[in-house]
C-alpha positions in Angstrom: 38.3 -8.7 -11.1 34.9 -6.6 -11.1 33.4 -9.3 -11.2 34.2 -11.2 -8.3 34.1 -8.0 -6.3 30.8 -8.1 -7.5 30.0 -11.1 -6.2 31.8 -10.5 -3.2 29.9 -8.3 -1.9 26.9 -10.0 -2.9 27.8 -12.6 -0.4 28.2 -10.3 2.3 25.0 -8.3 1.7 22.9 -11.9 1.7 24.7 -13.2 4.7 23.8 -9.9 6.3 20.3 -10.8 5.4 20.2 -13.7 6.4 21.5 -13.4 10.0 19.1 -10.7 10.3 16.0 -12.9 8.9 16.9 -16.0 11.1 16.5 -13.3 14.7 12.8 -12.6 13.1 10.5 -13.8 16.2 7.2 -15.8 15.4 5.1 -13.1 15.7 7.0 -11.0 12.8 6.9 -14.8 11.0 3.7 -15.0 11.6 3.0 -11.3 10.5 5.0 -11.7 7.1 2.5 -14.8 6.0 -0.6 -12.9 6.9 0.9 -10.3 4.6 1.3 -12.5 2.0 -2.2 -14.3 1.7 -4.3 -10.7 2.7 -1.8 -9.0 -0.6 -2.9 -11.6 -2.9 -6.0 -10.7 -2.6 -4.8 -6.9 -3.6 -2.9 -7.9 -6.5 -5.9 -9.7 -7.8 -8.5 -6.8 -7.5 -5.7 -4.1 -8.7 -5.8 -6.0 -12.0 -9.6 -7.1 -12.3 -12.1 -4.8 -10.1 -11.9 -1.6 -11.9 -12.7 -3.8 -15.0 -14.8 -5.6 -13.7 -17.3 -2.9 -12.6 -16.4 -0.8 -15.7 -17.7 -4.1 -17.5 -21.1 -4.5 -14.9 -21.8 -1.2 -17.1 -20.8 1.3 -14.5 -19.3 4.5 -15.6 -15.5 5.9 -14.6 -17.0 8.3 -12.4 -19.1 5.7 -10.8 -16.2 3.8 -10.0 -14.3 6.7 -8.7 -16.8 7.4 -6.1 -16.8 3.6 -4.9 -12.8 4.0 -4.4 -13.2 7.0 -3.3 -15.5 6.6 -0.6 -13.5 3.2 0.3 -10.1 5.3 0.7 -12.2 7.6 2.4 -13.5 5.5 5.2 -9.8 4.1 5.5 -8.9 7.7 6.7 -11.6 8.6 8.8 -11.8 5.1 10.7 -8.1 5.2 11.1 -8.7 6.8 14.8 -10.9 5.1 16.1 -9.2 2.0 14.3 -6.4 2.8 16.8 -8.5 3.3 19.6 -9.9 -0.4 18.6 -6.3 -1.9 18.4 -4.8 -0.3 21.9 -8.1 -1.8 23.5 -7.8 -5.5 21.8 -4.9 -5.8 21.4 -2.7 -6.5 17.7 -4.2 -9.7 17.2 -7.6 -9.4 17.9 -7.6 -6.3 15.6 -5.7 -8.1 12.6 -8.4 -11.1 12.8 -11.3 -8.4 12.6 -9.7 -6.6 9.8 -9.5 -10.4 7.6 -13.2 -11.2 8.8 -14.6 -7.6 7.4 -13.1 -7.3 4.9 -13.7 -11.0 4.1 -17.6 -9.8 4.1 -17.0 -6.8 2.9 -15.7 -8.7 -0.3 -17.8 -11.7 -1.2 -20.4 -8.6 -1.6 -18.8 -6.1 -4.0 -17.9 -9.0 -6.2 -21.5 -10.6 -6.0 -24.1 -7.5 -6.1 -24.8 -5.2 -8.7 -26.5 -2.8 -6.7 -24.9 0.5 -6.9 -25.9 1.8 -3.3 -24.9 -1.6 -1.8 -21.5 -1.3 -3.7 -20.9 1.9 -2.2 -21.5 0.7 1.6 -19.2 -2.2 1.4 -16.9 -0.5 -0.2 -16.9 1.8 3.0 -17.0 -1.4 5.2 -14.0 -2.7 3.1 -12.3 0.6 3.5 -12.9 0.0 7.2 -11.3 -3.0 7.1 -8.4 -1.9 5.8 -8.4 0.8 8.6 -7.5 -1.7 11.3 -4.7 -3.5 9.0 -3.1 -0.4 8.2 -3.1 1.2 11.9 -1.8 -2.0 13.4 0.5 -3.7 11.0 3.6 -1.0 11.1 2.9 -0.5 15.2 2.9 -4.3 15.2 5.8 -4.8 13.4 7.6 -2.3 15.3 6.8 -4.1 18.6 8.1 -7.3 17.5 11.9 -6.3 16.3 15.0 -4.9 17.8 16.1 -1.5 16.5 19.4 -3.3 14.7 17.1 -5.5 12.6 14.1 -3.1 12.3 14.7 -1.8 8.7 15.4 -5.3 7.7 11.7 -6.8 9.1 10.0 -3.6 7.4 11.7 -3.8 3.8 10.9 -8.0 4.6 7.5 -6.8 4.9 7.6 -4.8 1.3 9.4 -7.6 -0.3 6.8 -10.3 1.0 3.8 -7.7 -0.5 5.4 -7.2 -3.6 6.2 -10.8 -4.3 2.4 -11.1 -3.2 0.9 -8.6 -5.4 3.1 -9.6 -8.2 1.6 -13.3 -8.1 -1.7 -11.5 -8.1 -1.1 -9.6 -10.7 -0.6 -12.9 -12.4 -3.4 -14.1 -12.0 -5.5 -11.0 -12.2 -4.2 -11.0 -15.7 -4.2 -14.5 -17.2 -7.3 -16.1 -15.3 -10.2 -14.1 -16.9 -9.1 -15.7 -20.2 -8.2 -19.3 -18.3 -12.0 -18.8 -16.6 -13.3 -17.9 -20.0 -12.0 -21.0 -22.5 -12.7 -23.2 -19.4 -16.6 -22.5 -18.9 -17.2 -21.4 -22.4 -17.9 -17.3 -21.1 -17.6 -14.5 -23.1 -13.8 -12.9 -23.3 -13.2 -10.1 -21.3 -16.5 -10.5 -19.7 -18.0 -9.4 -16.1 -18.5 -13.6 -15.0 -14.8 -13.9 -16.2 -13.6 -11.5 -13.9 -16.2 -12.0 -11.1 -14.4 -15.6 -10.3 -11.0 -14.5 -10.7 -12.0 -12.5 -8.3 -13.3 -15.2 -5.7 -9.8 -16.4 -5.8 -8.6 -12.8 -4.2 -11.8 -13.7 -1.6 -10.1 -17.1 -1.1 -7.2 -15.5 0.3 -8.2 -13.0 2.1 -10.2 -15.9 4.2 -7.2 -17.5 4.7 -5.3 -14.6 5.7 -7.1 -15.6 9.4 -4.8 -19.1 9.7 -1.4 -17.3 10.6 -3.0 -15.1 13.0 -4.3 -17.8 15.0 -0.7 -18.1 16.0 0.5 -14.7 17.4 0.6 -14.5 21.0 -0.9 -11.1 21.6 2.4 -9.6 24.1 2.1 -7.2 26.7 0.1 -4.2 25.6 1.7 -1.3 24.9 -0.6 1.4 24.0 -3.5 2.6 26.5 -6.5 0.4 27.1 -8.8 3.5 29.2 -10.4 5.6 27.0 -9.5 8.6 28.7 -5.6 8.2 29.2 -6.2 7.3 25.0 -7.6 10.9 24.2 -4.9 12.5 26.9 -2.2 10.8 24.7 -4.0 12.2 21.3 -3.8 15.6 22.8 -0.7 15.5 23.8 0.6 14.0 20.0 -1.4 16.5 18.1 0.7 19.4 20.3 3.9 18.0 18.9 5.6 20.0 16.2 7.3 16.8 14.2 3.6 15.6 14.2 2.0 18.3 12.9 4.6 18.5 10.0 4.8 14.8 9.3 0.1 15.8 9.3 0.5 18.0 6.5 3.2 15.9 4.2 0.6 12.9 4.4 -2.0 15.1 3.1 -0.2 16.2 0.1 1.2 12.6 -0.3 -2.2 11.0 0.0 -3.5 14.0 -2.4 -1.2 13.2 -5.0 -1.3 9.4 -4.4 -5.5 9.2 -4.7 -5.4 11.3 -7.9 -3.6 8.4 -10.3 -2.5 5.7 -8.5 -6.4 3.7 -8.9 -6.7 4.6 -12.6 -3.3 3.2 -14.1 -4.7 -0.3 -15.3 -7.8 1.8 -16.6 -5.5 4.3 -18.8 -3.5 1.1 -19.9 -7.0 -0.2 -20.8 -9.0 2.8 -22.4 -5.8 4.9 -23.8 -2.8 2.2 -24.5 -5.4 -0.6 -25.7 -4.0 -3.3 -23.6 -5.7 -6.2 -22.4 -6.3 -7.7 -19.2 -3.4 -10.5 -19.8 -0.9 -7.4 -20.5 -2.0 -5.1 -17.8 -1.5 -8.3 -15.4 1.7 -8.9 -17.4 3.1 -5.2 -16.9 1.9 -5.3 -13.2 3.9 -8.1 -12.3 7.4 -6.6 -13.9 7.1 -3.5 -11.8 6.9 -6.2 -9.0 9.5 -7.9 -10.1 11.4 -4.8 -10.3 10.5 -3.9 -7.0 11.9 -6.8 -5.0 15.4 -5.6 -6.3 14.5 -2.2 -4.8 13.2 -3.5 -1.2 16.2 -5.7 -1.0 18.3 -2.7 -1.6 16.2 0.1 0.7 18.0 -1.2 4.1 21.6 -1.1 2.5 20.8 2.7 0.6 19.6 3.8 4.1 22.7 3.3 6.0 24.7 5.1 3.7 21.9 7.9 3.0 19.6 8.2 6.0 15.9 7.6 6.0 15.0 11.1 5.2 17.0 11.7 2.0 16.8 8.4 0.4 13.0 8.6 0.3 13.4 12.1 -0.7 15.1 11.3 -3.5 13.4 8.4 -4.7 10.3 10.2 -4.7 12.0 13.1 -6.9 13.9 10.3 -8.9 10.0 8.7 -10.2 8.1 12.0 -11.1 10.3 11.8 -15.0 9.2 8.3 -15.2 5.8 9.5 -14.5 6.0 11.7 -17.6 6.8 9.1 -19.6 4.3 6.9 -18.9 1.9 9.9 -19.3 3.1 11.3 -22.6 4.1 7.6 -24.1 2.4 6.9 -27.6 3.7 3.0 -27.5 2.7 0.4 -24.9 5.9 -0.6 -24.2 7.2 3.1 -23.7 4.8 3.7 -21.2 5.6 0.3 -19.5 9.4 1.9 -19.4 7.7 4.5 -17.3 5.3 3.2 -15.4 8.0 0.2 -13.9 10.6 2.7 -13.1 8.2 5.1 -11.7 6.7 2.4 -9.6 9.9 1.0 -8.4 11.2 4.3 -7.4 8.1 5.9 -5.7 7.5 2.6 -3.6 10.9 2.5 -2.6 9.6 5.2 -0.1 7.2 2.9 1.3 9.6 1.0 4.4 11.2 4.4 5.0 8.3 6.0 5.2 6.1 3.6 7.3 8.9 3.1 10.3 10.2 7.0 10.4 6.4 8.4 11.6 6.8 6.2 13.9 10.4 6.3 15.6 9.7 10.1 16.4 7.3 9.8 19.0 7.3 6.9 22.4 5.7 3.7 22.4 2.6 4.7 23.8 1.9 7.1 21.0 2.7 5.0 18.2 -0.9 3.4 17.4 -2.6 7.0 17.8 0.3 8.4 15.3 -0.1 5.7 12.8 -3.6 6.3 12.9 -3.2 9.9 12.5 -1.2 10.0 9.3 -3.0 7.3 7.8 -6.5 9.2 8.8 -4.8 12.1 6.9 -3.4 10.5 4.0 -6.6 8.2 3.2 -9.2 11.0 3.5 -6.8 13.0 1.0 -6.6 9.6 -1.0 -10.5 9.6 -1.4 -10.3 13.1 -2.7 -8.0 12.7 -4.8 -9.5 9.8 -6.2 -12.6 11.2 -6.8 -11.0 14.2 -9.0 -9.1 11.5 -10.9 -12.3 9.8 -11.7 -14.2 13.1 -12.3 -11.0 13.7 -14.7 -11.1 10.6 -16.1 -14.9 10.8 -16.9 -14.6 14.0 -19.1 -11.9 12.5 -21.0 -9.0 14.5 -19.5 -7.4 10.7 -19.3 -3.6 12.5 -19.0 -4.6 15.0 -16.3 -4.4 12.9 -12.7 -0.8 11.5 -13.5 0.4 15.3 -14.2 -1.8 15.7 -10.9 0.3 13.6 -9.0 4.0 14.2 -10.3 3.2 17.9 -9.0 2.1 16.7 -5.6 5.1 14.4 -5.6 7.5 16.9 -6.1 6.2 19.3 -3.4 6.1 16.3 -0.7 9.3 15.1 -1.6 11.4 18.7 -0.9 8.8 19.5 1.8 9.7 16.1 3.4 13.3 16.7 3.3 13.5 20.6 4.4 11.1 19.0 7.6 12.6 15.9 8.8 16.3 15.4 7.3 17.6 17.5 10.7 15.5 16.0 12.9 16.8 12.3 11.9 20.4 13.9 12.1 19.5 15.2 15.7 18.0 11.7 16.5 21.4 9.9 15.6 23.4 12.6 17.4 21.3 11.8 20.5 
């Protein structure tokens, strides 16, 4: 009897899903592949590039400072970024984010210059500036309000699946690369052309944007009606607060989140194969939790869900941190992963339904300014951490700042979404 209730409702949930999937325009199709093929790229580098400049015989806090300074230049381009995309237009902006950061990457993974792997590190963060101020506002634009969480957790699955697949091969190529071409194991060349197939993708990431048809613009194209709308945003209340919660997220996000493959590595003793390995179940896991974010949300509102979630990873956290056994702290760090990014859809689309359509560009740009400069900061500690051989510190870091975002997040904005449904 369970069971077939069970299954039941399975049905229903995936015919629900599927209705909703079939209404997806061309651009949001489009959109979703473009996602896939520019996420590959992250899933590879997430596994390989911290290694593979630890192995070039650069130092932790060396490497700190180049993702630092890359999350960094994310945040402070993020306006200007959004003064870019109002002016070209979504497409044009997504193509120049592929083609930078497509430069920006055949250099960091072919120079062994340390002041030319801190400026395209910058340019790459730059790159990612325009991708992360237009993709939600662009995404937004290109759904109906009854199939808008559905196109968003979409969006998360596709990434995940992504990332997961480069995690993959992040962790199984180096060795592939190595018995192939007779390299040493573990060794910079190894991970240097795993990473050209990350740069491989991110090139291709151009193809599916060659079909979006740009729309009717929505955000200002005169510079001056821009800064009048910026003024007017930053006067908002619900703006200011929604500021300040990405500046602690981003804070607490920055501190760890770069430096979990290189704890796995330094601490846990794993290799490349098992860090790609672990990487790829929390991805695994977290396609369960995108496909369930949408369903969850209608029973518990935006707000609380990602409230809780965020609350619901920070044991998970300590576990991972205070594991003595690799597979404890795998345990940890799947279930904190899948909790914490749970937040992610929730997050993305709520900044964004509390202001009008003209704002939303100049918003997105705003928190992710906020949250990226706080990234680089936070980043840097970690690495500074790191470096001394305080290797636990950033992850106790960050469960602290997760906690205080997560309750600040829900006093702030769980009315307001009330109010919004009243209305």
């Amino acid at each position: 009897m369970l069971f077939n209730y069970l299954i039941k409702n399975l049905l229903v949930i995936t015919d629900g899903y599927a209705a909703k999937l079939r209404r997806f325009s061309l651009n949001a199709r489009m959109y979703l592949i473009f996602v896939f093929l520019i996420t590959l790229n992250t899933g590879i580098y997430g596994v390989v590039f911290n290694l593979y400049i630890l192995k070039l015989g650069f130092g932790k806090d060396f490497l700190g400072l180049m993702l630092s300074t890359s999350a960094a230049s994310s945040g402070l381009f993020a306006i200007p970024a959004a003064f870019v995309c109002d002016r070209l237009g979504r497409k044009k902006t997504l193509l120049l984010s592929s083609v930078l950061s497509t430069i920006s990457l055949f250099f960091l993974y072919n120079i062994t210059s340390q002041e030319l792997l801190v400026i395209f590190s910058i340019t790459s963060g730059i790159a990612s500036a325009f991708a992360l101020v237009t993709g939600a506002t662009f995404l937004l634009e290109n759904s109906t309000d009854d199939e808008r969480m559905y196109l968003f957790s979409m969006s998360s699955l596709i990434y995940t699946f992504s990332i997961l697949s480069g995690n993959l091969i992040g962790g199984f190529l180096p060795d592939l690369v190595s018995d192939l071409f007779l390299l040493e194991a573990g060794g910079a060349i190894a991970y240097r052309l795993t990473l050209y197939v990350s740069l491989a993708a991110t090139f291709a990431s151009l193809l599916p944007l060659i079909y979006v048809s740009e729309g009717i613009p929505v955000g200002n194209t005169n510079l001056v009606s821009q800064l009048h709308v910026y003024r007017s945003v930053i006067r908002s209340k619900a703006v200011r607060m929604m500021l300040f919660f990405y500046c602690l997220f981003g804070l607490g996000w920055g501190t760890s989140l770069p430096y979990f493959n290189v704890y796995f590595d330094v601490v846990l003793g794993a290799s490349a194969s098992q860090i790609g390995i672990i990487f790829s179940i929390s991805q695994l896991f977290m396609v369960l939790g995108y496909f369930i974010v949408p369903i969850l949300t209608e029973k518990m509102g935006k707000v609380k869900l990602a409230s809780t979630v965020q609350v619901l990873s920070i044991p998970f956290l300590l576990i991972f941190t205070f594991a003595d056994s690799l597979f404890i702290a795998t345990v940890g760090f799947v279930m904190r992963y899948l909790l914490m990014n749970m937040a992610n859809p929730l997050l993305n689309s709520f900044k964004l339904e509390i202001v009008g359509a003209e704002e939303r560009s100049i918003v997105n740009s705003i928190m992710w300014m906020a949250c990226y400069i706080f990234v680089g900061a936070g980043t840097y500690a970690g690495g500074l951490m790191m470096a001394a051989g305080r290797n636990s510190m950033p992850f106790l870091v960050t469960g602290f700042f997760y906690a205080v975002t997560a309750l600040y997040y829900y006093i702030c904005f769980n009315g307001l979404e009330k109010d919004a449904k009243l209305n």
